[in-house]
C-alpha positions in Angstrom: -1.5 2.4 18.9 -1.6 3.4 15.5 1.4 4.4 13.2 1.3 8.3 12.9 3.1 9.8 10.0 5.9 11.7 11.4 4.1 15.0 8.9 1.6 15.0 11.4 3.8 15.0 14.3 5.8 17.6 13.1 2.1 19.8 12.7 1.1 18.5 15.8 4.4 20.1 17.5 3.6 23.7 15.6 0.3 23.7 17.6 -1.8 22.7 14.2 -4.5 21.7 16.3 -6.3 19.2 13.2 -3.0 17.7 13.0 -3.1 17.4 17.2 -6.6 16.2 16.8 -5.3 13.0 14.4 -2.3 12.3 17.2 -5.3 11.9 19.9 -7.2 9.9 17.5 -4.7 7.4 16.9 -3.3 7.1 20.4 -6.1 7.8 23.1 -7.5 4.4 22.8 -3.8 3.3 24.0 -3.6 5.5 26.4 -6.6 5.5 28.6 -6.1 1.4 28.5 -2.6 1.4 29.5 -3.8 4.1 32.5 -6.9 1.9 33.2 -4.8 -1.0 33.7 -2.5 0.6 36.2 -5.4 3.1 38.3 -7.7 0.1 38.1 -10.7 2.8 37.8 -12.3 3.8 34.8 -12.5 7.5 36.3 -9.0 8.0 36.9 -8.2 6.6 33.7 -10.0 9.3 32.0 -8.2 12.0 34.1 -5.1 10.2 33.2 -6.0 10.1 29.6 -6.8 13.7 29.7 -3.6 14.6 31.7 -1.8 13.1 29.0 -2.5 14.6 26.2 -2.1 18.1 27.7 1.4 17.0 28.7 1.7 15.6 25.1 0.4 18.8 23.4 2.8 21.6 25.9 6.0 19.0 25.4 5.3 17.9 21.9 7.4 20.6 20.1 10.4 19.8 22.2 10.5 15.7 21.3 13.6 15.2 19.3 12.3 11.8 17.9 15.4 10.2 19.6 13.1 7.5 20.8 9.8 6.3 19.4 6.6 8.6 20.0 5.5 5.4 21.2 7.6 4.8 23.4 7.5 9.0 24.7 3.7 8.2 25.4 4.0 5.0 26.9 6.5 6.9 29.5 4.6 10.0 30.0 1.1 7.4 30.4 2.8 5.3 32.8 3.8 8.1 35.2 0.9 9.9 35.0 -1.3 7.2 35.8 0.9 5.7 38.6 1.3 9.0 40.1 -2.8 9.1 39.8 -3.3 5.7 41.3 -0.6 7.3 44.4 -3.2 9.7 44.9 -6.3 8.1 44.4 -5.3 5.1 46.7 -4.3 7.3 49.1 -7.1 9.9 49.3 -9.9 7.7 48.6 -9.4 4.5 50.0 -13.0 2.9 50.3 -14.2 4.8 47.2 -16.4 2.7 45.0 -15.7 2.6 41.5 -18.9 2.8 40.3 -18.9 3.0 36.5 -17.0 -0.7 36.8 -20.1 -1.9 39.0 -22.5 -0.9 36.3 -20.0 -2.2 33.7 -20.0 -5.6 35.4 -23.7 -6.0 35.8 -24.6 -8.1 33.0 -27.7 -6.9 30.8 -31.1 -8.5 30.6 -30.1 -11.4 27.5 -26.2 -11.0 27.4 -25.0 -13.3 26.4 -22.8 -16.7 27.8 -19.6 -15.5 26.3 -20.2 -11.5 27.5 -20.2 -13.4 31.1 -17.5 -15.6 30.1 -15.7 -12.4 29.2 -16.5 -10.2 32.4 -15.1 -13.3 34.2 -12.2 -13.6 33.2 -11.5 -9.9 33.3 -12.1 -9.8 36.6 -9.8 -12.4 37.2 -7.2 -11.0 35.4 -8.3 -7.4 37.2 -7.5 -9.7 40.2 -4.5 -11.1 39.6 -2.8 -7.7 38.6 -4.4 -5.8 41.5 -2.4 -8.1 43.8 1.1 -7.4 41.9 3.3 -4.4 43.8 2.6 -1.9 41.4 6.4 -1.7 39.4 5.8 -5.6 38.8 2.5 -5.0 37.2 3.3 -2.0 35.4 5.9 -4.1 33.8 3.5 -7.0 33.5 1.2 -4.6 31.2 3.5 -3.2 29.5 4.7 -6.8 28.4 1.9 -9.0 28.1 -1.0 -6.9 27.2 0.6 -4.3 25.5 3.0 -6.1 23.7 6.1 -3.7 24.3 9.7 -5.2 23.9 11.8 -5.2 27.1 13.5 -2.2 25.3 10.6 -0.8 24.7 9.7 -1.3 28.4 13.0 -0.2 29.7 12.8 3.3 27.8 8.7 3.7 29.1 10.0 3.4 32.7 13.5 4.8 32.1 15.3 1.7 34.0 17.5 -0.7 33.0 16.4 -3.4 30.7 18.0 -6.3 33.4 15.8 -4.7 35.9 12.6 -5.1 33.3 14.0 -9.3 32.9 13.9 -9.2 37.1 10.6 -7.8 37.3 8.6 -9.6 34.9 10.0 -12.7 35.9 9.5 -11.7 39.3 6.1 -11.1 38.3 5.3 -14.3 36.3 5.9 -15.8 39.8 3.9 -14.1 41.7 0.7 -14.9 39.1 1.6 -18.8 39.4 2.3 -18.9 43.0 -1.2 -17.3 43.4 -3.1 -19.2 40.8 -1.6 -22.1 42.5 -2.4 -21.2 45.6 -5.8 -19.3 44.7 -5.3 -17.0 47.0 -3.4 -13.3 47.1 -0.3 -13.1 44.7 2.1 -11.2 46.8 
């Protein structure tokens, strides 16, 4: 996510909605992958990206920059889209995401790498699909991300020993599988 001077942030809490405009510029791109990564469908993670920055714009003139913006939308993300992906898996079970079918069709001509590329995605869509969902929020948050454990702790609003449990916990669940090649549990 990109820096935002905190001049913008401060118009952006005043309901300047150009100044608004430049927050969701620089941080929309963050957010719908982070909720992507955790609905695991491109549909929810536009509803979750939406979601957010309504949240963002009602709550933004009562942050007290105590903690980083950052780290506010990486909290606010994260429950949203867990509390999506509750829903969705619960409501719509044998739904078909079908905007990540099309996605992973390749085109007439693409390219070896594109494949390459699609591949491995879907392994790594895989391999966090089987993770219980606090491991693999953690697992995000870390690894693809690039949050601190801090950082993490403050997202998720838990103790930063229980972010060291969980990734580690995590980590072993990915090797056991790949070892395995079956389901990481």
């Amino acid at each position: 996510m990109q820096d935002i001077p905190l001049d913008v942030l401060e118009r952006a809490s005043r309901k300047d909605l150009e100044a608004f405009e430049a927050v969701y510029r620089a941080a929309s791109g963050f957010v719908y992958n982070v909720a992507l990564r955790i609905t695991r469908n491109s549909a929810d993670a536009e509803e979750v990206t939406q979601d957010v920055f309504m949240k963002i714009y009602r709550s933004l003139e009562s942050f007290e920059f105590r903690s980083s913006f950052k780290t506010w939308v990486y909290r606010i993300t994260v429950n949203t889209a867990i509390n999506r992906y509750r829903r969705s898996s619960k409501d719509e079970r044998g739904r078909v995401d079908y905007d990540g079918l099309i996605e992973s069709i390749p085109a007439s001509g693409s390219t070896a790498d594109g494949a390459i590329q699609r591949d491995n995605e879907a392994r790594l869509d895989a391999l966090l699909g089987a993770l219980s969902q606090d491991h693999r929020v953690c697992i995000i948050l870390r690894e693809i991300e690039g949050l601190s454990y801090e950082e993490i702790a403050a997202s998720l609003n838990i103790p930063v020993n229980t972010v060291r449990s969980r990734l580690k916990r995590a980590r072993e669940a990915l090797l056991e599988g790949k070892k395995e090649g079956g389901p990481v549990k």
